[in-house]
N, C-alpha and C positions, 0 to 999 in steps of 0.2 A: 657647362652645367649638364646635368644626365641624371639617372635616377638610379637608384640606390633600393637593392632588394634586399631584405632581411628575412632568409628562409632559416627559420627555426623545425620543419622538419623533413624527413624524408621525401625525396622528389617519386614517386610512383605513378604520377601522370605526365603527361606530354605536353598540359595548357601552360605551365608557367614557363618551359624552356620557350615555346610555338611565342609566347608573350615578348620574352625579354628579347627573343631573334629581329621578331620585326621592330622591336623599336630601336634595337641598334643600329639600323639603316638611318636612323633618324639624330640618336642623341648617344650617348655616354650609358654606359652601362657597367654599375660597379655593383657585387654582389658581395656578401657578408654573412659566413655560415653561424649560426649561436645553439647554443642548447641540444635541441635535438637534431638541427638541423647537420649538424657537424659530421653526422656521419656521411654527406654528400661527400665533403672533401677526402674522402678516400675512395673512392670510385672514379679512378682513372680514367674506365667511358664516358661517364659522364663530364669529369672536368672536361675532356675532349671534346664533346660536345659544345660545352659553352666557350670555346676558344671567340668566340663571336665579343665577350665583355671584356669591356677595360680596366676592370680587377676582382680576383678572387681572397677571398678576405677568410679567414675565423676568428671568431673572440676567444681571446684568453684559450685558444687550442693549438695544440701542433699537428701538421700535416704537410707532407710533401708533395708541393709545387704551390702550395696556398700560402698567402701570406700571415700572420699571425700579428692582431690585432689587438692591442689592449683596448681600453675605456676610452684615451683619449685620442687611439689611433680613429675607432669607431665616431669618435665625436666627430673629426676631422671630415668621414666620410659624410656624415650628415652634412656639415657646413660647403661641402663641394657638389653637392645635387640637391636639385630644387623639390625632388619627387621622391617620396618613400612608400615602397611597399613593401608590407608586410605578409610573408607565406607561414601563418604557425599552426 
């Protein structure tokens, strides 16, 4: 189990990576880019940065090195972590 981040937008502070770091020490950590959020998945630093998580996702977008998630791929993520946060 691990928790499952749904950033819907652009990342321009430091608290939510400084977040999901420490708690990767602890549990699972699968992130999921949507809507506005999507533009993260092209930012190569940044993906390099969260090399720390145990998946990088997008809905319904394409991006290379991220994985592309539809509805039910998304669903699936829900049902495998017990913890949802929401970055919109």
């Amino acid at each position: 189990m691990g928790t499952l981040f749904v950033i819907g937008r652009p990342l321009v502070t430091e608290t939510l990576l400084a977040t999901m770091e420490a708690l990767a020490a602890e549990e699972e950590i699968h992130v999921v880019f949507v809507q506005g959020g999507v533009v993260n998945a092209s930012d190569e630093s940044l993906l390099g940065r969260m090399s720390f998580t145990d998946s990088l996702s997008c809905l319904d977008a394409d991006s290379e090195g991220v994985e592309r998630v539809d509805y039910l791929g998304w669903l699936n993520l829900i049902e495998v972590c017990e913890k949802i946060v929401s970055w919109t």
